[in-house]
C-alpha positions in Angstrom: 0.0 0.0 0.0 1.6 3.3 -1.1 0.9 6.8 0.2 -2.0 7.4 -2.3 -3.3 4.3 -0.6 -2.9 5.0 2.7 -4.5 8.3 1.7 -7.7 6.5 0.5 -8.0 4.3 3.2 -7.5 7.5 5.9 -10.3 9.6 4.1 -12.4 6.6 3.3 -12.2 5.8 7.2 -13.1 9.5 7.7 -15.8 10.0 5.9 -17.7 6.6 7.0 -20.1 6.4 9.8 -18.4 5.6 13.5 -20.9 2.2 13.5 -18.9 -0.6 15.7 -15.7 1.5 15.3 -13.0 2.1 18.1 -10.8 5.3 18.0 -7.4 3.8 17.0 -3.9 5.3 16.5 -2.0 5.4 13.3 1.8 5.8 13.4 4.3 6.1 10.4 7.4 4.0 10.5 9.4 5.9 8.6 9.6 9.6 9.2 10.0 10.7 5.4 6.3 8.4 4.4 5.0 10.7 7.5 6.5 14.5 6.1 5.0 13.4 2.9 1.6 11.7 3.8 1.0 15.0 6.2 1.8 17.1 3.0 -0.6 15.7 1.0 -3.4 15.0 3.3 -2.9 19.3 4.1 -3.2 20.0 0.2 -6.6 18.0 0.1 -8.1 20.5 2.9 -9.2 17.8 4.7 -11.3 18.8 7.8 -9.9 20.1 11.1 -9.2 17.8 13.9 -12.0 17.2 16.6 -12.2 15.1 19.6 -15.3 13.4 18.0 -13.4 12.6 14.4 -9.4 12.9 13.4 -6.8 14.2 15.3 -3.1 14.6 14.4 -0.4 13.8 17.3 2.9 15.6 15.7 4.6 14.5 18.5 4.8 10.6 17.5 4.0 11.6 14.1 0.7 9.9 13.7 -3.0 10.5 13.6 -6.2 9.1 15.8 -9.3 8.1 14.3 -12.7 6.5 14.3 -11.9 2.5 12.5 -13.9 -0.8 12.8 -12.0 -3.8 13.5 -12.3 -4.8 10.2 -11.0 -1.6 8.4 -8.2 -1.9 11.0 -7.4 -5.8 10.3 -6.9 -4.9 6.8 -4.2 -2.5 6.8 -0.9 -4.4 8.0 1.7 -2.7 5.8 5.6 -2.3 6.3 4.2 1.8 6.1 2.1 2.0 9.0 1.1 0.3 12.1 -2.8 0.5 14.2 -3.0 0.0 17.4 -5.9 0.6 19.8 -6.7 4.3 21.6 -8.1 3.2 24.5 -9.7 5.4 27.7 -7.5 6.4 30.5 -9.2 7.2 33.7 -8.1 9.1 36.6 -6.5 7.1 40.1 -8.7 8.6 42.6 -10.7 6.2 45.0 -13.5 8.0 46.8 -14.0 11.1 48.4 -16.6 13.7 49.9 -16.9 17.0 50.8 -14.2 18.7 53.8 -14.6 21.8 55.9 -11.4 23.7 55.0 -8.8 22.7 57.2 -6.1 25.9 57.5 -2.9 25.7 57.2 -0.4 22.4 56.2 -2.6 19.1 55.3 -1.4 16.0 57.0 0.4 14.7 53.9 2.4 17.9 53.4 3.5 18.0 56.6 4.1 14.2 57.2 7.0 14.1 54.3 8.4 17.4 56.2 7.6 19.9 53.0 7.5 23.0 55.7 11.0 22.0 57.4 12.6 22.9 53.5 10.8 26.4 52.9 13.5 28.2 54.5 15.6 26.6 51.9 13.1 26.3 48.7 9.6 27.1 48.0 9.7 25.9 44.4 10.3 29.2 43.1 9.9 29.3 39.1 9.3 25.5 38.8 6.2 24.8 36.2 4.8 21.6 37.0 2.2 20.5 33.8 -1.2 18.7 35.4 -2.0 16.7 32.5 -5.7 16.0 34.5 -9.4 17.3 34.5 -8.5 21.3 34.4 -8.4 23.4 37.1 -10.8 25.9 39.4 -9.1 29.1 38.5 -11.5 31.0 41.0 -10.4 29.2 44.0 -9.1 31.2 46.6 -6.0 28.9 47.6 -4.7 28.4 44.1 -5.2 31.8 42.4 -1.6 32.9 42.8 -0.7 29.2 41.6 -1.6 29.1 38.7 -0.2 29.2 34.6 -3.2 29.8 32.0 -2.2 25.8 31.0 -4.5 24.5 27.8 -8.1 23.1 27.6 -7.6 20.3 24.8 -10.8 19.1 24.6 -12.3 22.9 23.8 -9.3 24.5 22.3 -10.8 28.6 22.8 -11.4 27.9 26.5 -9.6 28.0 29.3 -8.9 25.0 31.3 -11.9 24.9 33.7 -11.9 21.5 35.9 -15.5 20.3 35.1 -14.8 16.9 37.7 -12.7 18.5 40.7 -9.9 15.6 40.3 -7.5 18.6 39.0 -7.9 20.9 41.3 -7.4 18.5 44.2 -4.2 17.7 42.6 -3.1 21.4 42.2 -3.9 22.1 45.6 -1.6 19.8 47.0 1.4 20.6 44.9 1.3 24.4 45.1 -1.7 25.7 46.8 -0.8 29.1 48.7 -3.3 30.8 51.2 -1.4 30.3 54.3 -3.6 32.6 56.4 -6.9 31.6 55.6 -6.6 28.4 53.4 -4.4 25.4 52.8 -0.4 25.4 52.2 0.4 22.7 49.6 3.9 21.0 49.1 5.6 23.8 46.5 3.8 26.9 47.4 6.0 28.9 45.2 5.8 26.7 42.0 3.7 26.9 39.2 1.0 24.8 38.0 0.1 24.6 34.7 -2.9 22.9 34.0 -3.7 20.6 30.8 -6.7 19.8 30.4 -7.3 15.9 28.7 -9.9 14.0 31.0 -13.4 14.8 30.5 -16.1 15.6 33.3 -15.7 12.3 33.9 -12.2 11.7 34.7 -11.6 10.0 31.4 -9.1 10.7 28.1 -8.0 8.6 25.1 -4.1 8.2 24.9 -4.3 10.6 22.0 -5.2 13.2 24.7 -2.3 12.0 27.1 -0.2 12.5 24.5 -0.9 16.1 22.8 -0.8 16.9 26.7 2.6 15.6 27.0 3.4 17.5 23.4 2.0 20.4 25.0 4.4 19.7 28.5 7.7 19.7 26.0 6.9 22.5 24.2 6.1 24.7 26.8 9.3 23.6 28.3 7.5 22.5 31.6 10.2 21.1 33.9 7.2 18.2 35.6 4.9 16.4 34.5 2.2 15.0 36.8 0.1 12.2 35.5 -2.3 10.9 38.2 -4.0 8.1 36.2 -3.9 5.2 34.7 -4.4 2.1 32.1 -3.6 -1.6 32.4 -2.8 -2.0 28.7 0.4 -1.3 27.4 0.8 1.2 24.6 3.4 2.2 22.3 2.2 5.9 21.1 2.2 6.5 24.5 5.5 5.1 25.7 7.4 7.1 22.6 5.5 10.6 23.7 6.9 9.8 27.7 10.6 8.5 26.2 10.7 11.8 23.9 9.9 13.8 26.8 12.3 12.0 29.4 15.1 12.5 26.9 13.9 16.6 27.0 14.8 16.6 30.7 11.0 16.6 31.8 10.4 14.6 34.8 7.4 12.5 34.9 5.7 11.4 37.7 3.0 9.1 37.3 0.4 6.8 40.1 0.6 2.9 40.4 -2.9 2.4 40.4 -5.8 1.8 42.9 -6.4 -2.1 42.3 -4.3 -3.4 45.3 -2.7 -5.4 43.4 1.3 -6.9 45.0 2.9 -7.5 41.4 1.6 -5.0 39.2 1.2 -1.6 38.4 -0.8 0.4 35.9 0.5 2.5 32.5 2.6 4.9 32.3 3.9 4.3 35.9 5.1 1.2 34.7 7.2 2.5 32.2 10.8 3.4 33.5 11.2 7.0 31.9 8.6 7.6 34.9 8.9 7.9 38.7 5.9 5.6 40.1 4.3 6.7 43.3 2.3 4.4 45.5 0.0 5.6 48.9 0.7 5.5 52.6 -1.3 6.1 55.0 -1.2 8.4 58.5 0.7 5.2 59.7 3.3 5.3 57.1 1.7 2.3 55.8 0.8 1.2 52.5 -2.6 2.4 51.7 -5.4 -1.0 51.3 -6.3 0.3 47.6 -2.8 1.4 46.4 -0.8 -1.2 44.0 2.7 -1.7 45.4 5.7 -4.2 44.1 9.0 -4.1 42.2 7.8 -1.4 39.7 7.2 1.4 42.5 10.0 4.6 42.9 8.9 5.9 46.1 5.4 6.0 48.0 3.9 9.1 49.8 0.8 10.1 51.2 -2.6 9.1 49.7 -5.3 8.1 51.9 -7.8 10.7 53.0 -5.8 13.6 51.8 -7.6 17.0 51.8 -7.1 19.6 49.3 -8.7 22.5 47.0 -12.1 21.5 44.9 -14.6 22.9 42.6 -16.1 26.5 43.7 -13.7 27.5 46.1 -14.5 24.3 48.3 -12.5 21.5 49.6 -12.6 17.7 49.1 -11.0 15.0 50.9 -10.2 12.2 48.6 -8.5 8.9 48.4 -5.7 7.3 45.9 -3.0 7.1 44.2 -3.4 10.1 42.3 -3.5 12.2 45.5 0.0 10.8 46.5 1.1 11.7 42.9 0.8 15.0 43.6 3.1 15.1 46.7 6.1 13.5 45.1 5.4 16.4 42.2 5.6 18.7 44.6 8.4 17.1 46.3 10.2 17.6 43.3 9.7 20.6 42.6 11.1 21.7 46.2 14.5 20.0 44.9 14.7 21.3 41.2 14.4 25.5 42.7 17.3 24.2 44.8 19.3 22.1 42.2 18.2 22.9 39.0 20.1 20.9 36.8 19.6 17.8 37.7 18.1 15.4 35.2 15.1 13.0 35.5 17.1 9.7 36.0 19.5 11.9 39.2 16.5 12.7 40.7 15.0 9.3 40.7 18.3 8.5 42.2 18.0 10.9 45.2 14.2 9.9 45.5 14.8 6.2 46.3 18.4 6.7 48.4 16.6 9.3 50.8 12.9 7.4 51.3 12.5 6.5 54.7 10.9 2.7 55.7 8.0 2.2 55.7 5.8 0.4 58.9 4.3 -3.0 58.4 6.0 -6.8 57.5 4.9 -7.0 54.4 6.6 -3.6 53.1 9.1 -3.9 50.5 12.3 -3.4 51.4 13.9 -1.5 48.6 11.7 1.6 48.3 9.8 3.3 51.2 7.9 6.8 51.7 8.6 10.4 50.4 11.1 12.0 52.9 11.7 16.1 52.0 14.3 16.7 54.0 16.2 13.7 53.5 16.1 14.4 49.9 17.7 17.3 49.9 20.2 16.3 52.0 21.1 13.6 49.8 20.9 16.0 46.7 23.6 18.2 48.4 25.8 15.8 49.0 
């Protein structure tokens, strides 16, 4: 199948009604069939990308679209390879509504994040919250915040419709000290990307124009506090080209409780995986936990910002995410050169143990001041 093939196929796909199809990814092999595809398909004026029909992911130079099984089983060629675009969903367990609780949660100040202000607040840090949006109005968060991007309505702003994003930004740099919470960077920056719907879910494609966005916008974290059990190529090349930009990406195990296993992208190894603790220090019931895990932190009935100025307390892996991103960005105001695999490195020589007999031995929970001890020496 040449290019004027592929081309067929593509707007053949298009302009066929979405009956029994799957949104599917398809990726170029070779960079020069892609450069010359794209430059064809552009001279056709073919329709604008939508989340509802094509979209084009430079970034892994491919395109995501509506195809049956059938259309897709059809088209193995040395030019192209499919695979599947499946849902993501966010790793948050439960939650309900909090009075606000001034001042430090327990999770900031049980891995020591107020001890290290007098050193580093995160100052100029811009962590990217690939997640649901953001509440812009909240009172906490209002001097926390970059305008980020809404990818699923491109002329708006990145309103959280859901409330997982917000809880997230709260604990890594929420900053209303007197009459709100303090979260773990109070200085940094959050930039929120919006790819999960109202309901907490995205396709990969949206994962991965948010990662684009992250690199181009030269974003020096990425927090990703969700999940998939499938592995997936198009999204392991946009995480490996962003790990090679220097981007750290931290990313949640999952809420399964599962010993063994962990969910995508924490599994991959351009990430650092987080698991939950409890107040104990002990792993969280829901939180999976094994081998793959970097570090664990706080997760289980963590308060934090919400929709409407309010407060939510909430439960998962996602919520100990958001530490570790904070966390993080604590170290990079006070060592900014150090690259993603380093700062894995001082993560997992500066976690502390964690309680319990059946705790794994070679990682343990976040530990702030350790870390920057072991960054300086």
């Amino acid at each position: 199948m040449d290019r004027t093939a592929i081309l067929r196929w593509l707007q053949g796909a298009f302009a066929k009604p979405a009956y029994r199809a799957k949104r599917r990814i398809v990726r170029f092999r070779q960079h020069s069939d892609y450069k010359r595809f794209l430059h064809e398909w552009s001279e056709l004026n073919a329709p604008p990308a939508s989340r509802n029909t094509i979209r084009h992911l430079p970034a892994i130079e491919a395109f995501s679209l509506l195809l049956s099984d059938e259309e897709a089983a059809a088209r193995h060629h040395q030019s192209i390879w499919i695979e599947d675009d499946p849902l993501v969903t966010v790793h948050a367990t439960i939650h309900k509504p909090a009075s606000r609780e001034k001042g430090i949660p327990w999770g900031v100040g049980q891995i020591r994040a107020p001890q290290a202000w007098s050193t580093t607040t995160g100052h100029r840090i811009k962590v990217g919250v690939i997640d649901t949006g953001v509440d812009f109005s909240h009172p906490d968060l209002k001097h926390s915040l970059g305008r980020g991007i809404n990818l699923l309505n491109r002329g708006s702003l990145p309103h959280d419709d859901n409330g997982h994003g917000t809880h997230i930004a709260g604990t890594i740099a929420a900053a209303n000290q007197l009459r709100g919470m303090i979260g773990v960077a109070p200085r940094a920056t959050v930039y929120p990307v919006k790819a999960f719907d109202q309901h907490g879910s995205a396709f990969v494609s949206d994962i991965i124009l948010g990662i684009d966005w992250c690199v181009r916008n030269r974003m020096d974290i990425i927090n990703m506090s969700f999940g998939m059990k499938t592995r997936s190529k198009s999204l392991l090349s946009a995480v490996t080209s962003a790990y090679n930009a220097g981007v750290i990406i931290i990313a949640s195990s999952g809420n399964d409780g599962k010993r063994k296993s962990i969910d995508y992208p924490a599994r991959y190894s351009q990430t650092i995986s987080v698991a939950a603790t409890n107040r104990m220090r002990r792993i969280a019931l829901f939180s999976n936990r094994g081998a793959y895990i970097d570090v664990f932190a706080p997760g289980d009935k963590i308060l934090s910002a919400w929709l409407n100025g309010k407060y939510n307390e909430m439960s998962g892996t996602s919520m100990a995410t958001s530490h570790v991103s904070g966390a993080v960005a604590l170290l990079l105001a006070h060592r900014p050169n150090l690259s993603p695999a380093e700062i894995k490195a001082i993560l997992r020589r500066s976690m502390i143990p964690l309680r319990g007999t059946k705790a794994p031995r070679l990682t343990g929970e976040l530990d702030v001041m350790r870390m920057l001890q072991a960054a300086d020496r």
